[in-house]
Every structure is written in C-alpha cells, then in structure tokens.
C-alpha positions in Angstrom: 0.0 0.0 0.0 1.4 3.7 -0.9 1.2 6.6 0.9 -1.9 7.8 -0.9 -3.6 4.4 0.3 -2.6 4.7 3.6 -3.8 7.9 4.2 -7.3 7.2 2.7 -7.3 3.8 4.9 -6.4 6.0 8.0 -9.1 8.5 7.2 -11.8 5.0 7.1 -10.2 3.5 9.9 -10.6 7.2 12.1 -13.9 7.3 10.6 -15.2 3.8 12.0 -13.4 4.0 15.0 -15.9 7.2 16.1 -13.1 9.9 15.7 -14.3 13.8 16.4 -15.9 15.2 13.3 -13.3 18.0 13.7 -10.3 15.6 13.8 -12.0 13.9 10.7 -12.5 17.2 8.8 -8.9 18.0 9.4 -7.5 14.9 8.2 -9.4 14.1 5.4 -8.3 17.9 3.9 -5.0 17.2 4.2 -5.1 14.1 2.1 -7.1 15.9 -0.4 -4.2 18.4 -0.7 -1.7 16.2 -0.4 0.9 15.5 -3.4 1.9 12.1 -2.5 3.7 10.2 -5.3 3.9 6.1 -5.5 7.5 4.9 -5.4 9.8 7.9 -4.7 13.5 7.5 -4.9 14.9 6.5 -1.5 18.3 5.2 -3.0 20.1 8.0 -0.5 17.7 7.4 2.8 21.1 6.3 4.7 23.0 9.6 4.1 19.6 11.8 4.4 19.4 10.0 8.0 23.4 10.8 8.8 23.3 14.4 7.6 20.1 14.9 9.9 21.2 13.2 12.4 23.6 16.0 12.8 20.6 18.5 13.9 20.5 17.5 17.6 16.7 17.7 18.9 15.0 17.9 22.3 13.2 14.8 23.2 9.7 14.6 24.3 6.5 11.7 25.0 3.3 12.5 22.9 0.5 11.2 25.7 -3.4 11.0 25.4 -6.1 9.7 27.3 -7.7 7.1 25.1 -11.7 6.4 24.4 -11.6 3.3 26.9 -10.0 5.2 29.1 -6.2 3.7 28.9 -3.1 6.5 28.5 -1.6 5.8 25.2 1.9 7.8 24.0 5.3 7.7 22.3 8.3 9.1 22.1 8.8 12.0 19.9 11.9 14.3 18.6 10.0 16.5 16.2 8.8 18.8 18.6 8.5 22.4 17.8 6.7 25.8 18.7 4.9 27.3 16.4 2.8 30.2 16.9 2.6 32.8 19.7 -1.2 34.1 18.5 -2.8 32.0 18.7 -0.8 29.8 20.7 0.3 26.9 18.3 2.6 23.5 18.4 3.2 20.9 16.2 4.6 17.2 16.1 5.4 15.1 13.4 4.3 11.3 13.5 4.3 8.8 10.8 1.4 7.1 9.0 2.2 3.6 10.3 2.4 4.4 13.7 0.1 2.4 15.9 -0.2 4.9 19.1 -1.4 7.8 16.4 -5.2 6.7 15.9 -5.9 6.7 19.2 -4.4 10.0 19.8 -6.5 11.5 17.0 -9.9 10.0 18.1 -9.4 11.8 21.4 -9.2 14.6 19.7 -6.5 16.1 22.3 -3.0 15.4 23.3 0.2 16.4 25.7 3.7 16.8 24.9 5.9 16.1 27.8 9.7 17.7 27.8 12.1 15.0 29.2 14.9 16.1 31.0 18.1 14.3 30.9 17.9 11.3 33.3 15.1 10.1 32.1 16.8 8.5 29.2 15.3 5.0 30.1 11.7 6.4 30.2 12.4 7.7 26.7 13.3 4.2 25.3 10.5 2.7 26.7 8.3 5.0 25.2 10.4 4.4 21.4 8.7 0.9 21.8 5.9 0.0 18.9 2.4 -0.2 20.3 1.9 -3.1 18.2 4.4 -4.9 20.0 1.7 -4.9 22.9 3.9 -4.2 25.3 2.5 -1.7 28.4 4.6 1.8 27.8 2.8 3.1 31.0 3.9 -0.2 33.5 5.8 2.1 36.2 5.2 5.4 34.8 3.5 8.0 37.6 1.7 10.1 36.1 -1.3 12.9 36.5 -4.2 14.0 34.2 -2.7 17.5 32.3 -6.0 19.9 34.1 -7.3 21.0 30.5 -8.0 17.6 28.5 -6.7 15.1 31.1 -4.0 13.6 28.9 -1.3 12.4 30.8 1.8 14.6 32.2 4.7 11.8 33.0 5.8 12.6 36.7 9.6 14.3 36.6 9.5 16.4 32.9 11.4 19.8 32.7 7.8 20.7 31.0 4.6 19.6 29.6 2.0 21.7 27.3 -1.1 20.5 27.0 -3.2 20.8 24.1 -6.0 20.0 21.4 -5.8 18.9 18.2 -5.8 22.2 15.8 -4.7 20.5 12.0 -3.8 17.8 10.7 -1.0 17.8 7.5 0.6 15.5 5.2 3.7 15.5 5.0 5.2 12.3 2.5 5.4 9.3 4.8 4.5 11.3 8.3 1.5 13.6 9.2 2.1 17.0 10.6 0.2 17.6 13.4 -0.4 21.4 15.4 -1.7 21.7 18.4 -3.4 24.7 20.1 -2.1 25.2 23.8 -4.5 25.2 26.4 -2.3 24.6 29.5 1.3 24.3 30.0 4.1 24.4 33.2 7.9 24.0 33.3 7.3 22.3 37.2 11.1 21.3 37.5 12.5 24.9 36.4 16.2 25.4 36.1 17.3 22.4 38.4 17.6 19.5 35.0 18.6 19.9 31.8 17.1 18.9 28.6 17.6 15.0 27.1 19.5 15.7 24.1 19.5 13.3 20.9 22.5 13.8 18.2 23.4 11.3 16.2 21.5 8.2 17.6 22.3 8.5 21.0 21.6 10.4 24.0 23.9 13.3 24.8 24.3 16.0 27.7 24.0 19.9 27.2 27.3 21.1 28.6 27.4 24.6 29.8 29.6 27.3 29.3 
C-alpha cells in the first residue's frame, strides 16, 4: 500500500473508530491536498538519515487519554513551537504508527519535555504499540488539568493541548496543536535530554 492508500485507509479506519468530526474534517483535507507520489526514490535514505542526524533535537512523550480510558503515547523528537497568537505547536508522527489513531480519536493530546535522566523512560516510550507491550507499566503520572492527557511525573515541561490540524507530510503527518495549558514544574534544576546522532547526549554549559 502507498502513501496515498494509507492515508485514505487512516481516514476509514478514524472514521469507524468514532473519531471527532473536527479531527476527521482536518485529516481528510489534508489528504485531499496532499501530493503524495507512488515509489519515490529513497536510494540515499542512509545519508539523508546521517546528515540529519547532525541536527540534535530535544526529546519529548506524545500522551493522550484514550476512548476506553487507557493513557496511550510515544516518544517523539519532532517537537516544535509554532505560533505565539494563537498559541500553536506541532509534532510530526508517521502514517504507520500504531499509538497515532488513538491519539487522534481523542481529539487532544500532551507533549511532555524530558529532562536528561530520564533516558530510560524515553526508550521505553520508542517501543511500537503493536508490540503490545504496556509503555505506561511504572510510569507516575497525572491528568494534564485541560484535557486530562497524561503529564509523566519528573518532565522539565509539559504543554497540554487539542488537536488544531492535521497535514501530510510524505510518509509522516504533521500535526499542530493549540495550547490550552502548560508548566515547566522542574525549572532550572535538570537539563534537557539531548538526541544527536542516535544516541543520548548532555547539554554542557559554558
């Protein structure tokens, strides 16, 4: 299946599964707009991946509270702010991932900042859903106050937010988010985790 038909078979499966008209609305534009051509060239994929590999990148959790009530998330580098008015983030996840459905059907969403010993908690939050293992086993967490998605316990910062857009973006879909809550609870006493060149690194200062 291409990227065309998995975008159409995300939209059906969204669609079945009960997902928020809005969500819906959003997603289904985006694969109408989208320019998404059957086998692109991908012959230079490994040096692609080692040149931006050199871009080192925050590392944060994607959580949401899910329709039966279970937290759902997964670990995320493509973090970014986007807008000050209105207050705007985005994320970028791809189209096979097996977390992003559920994520969508609630509609809302919270990006939690790790800080740099929680390294492990990262990995186990890199795992595949479909793997059906339990990301949250261990994990303390609280419901973020605006749309009860969950903040993990210990994160430099978490923004909490609902689903704005939805975009295609070749194999991934770019998704913003408008802020509706958001704290930095452990201040200036951690730093960030770092990610540079496929491994965990520390911000040295000075």
């Amino acid at each position: 299946m291409g990227h065309e038909g998995m975008a159409v078979a995300a939209v059906r499966y969204l669609r079945e599964s009960g997902a928020t008209p809005a969500v819906l609305r959003a997603v289904e534009a985006s694969v109408e707009r989208a320019d998404l051509t059957e086998g692109a060239d991908i012959g230079n994929a490994p040096a692609l991946r080692d040149a931006l590999g050199h871009f080192a990148t925050g590392v944060t959790v994607i959580t949401a509270a899910a329709e039966d009530g279970r937290p759902v998330g997964f670990a995320c580098q493509s973090f970014a702010s986007l807008s000050l008015d209105p207050p705007l983030v985005c994320f970028n996840v791809a189209r096979t991932s097996a977390s992003w459905p559920r994520i969508a059907r609630a509609g809302a969403f919270c990006v939690n900042v790790l800080a740099d010993d929680q390294g492990p908690l990262c990995r186990s939050f890199a795992v595949s859903s479909s793997t059906g293992a339990d990301k949250f086993d261990g994990v303390e967490w609280q419901p973020a106050p605006a749309t009860g998605s969950p903040r993990l316990t210990g994160a430099l910062a978490w923004v909490d937010c609902t689903i704005h857009a939805v975009h295609t973006g070749g194999d991934h879909l770019i998704v913003l988010g408008r802020v509706r809550e958001l704290a930095a609870p452990r201040g200036g006493e951690a730093g960030p985790l770092v990610f540079y060149r496929s491994a965990f690194r520390q911000l040295l200062e000075g």
